[in-house]
TORDOFI-124024 format. One line per 10 residues: number of its first residue (from 1); their letters; for each residue x, y, z of C-alpha. Coordinates in nm, 3 decimals. Layout:
<pts>
NUM = A = X Y Z | ...
</pts>
This chain:
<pts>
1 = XXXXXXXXXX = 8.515 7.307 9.481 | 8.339 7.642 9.539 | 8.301 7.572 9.939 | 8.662 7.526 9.924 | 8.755 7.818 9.740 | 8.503 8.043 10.013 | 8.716 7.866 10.293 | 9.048 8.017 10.114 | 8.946 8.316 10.071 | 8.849 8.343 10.437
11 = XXXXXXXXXX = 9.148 8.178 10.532 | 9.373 8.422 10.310 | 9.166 8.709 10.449 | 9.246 8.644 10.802 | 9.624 8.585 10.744 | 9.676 8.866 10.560 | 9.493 9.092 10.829 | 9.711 8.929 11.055 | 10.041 9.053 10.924 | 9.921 9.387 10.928
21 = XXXXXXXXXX = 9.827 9.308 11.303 | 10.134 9.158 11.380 | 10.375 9.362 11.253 | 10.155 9.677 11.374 | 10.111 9.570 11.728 | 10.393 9.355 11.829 | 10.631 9.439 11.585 | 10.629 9.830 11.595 | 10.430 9.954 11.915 | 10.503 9.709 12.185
31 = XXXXXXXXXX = 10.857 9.709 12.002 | 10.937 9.348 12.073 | 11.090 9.337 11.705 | 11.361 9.696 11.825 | 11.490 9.589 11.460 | 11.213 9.779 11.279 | 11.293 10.093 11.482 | 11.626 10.072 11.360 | 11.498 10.074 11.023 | 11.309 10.378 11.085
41 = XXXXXXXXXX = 11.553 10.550 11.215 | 11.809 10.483 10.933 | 11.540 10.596 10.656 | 11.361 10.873 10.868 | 11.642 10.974 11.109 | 11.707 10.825 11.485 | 11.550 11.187 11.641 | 11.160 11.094 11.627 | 11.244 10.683 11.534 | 11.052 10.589 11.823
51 = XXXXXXXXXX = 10.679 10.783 11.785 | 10.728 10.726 11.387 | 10.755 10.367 11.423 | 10.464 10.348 11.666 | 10.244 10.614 11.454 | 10.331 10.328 11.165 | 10.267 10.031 11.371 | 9.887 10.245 11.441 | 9.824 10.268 11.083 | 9.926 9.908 11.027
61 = XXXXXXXXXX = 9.680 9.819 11.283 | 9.404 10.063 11.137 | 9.502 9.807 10.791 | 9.408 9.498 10.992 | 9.052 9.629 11.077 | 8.977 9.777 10.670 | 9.073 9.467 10.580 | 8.823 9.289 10.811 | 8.588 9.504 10.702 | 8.586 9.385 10.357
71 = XXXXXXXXXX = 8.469 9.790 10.283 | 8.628 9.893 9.982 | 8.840 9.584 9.948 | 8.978 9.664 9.613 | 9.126 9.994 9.683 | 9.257 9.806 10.009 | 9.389 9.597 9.819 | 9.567 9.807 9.623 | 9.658 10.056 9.887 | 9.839 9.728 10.049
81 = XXXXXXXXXX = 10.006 9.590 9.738 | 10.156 10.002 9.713 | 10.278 10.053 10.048 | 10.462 9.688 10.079 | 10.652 9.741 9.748 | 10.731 10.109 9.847 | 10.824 10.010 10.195 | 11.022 9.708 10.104 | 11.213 9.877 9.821 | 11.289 10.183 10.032
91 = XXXXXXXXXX = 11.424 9.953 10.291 | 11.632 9.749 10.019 | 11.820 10.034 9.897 | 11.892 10.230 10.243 | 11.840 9.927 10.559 | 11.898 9.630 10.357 | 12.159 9.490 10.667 | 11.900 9.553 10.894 | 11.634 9.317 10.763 | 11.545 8.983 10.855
101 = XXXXXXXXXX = 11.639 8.807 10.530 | 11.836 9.095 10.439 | 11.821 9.138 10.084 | 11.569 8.868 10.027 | 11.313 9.076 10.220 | 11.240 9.231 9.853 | 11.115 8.871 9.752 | 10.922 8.785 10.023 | 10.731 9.102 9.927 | 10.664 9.010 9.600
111 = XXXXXXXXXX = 10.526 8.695 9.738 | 10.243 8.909 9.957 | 10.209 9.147 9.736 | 10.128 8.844 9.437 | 9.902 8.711 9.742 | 9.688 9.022 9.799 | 9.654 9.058 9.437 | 9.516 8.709 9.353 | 9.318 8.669 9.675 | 9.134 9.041 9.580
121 = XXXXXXXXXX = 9.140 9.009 9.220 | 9.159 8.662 9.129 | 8.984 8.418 9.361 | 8.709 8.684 9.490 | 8.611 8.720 9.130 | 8.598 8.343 9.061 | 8.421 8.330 9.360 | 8.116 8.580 9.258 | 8.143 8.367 8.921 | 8.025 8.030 9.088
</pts>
């Protein structure tokens, strides 16, 4: 049970690096999703939409290393669970037409931000317990 638990947690790890890498990369700086522009523009104005959403997609990508990194994984952790429920609210209340599941977006955050919590506080724990 224990070598299955270390496979999830590696497992979780790398898919949760991966939406940072994915929606940093492809998402916001090769802007093959022009949707999230659009989102930035209608919180942060259209004028500077464009070099927000990349500086965004940057950080996003700078989240996919820290997370690899496994160097101060809690306050990643935490730092992650913040700026999804920020960012997903924010976009509830003022783009909510312009997400991909539209008002539902706000759930599917809850999900990752549940998953971040549980893989960081919950299974990594149980995990230094075995």
């Amino acid at each position: 049970m224990s070598q299955l638990k270390k496979y999830l947690y590696h497992i979780l790890l790398i898919c949760i690096a991966l939406v940072w890498l994915i929606n940093g990369l492809y998402c916001k700086i090769l802007n093959f999703v022009p949707r999230h522009q659009e989102i930035v523009g209608k919180i942060l104005g259209t004028e500077y939409a464009d070099i927000l959403t990349k500086m965004i997609g940057f950080g996003e990508i700078f989240l996919f290393c820290w997370i690899l990194s496994r160097l101060y994984s809690r306050f990643c952790a935490i730092l992650q669970i913040v700026l999804v429920l920020t960012m997903n609210i924010i976009e509830f209340i003022v783009a909510s037409e312009l997400l991909l599941f539209g008002k539902l977006n706000i759930l599917i955050a809850i999900i990752f931000a549940t998953i971040i919590y549980w893989h960081e506080f919950i299974l990594k724990k149980s995990l230094k317990n075995t």
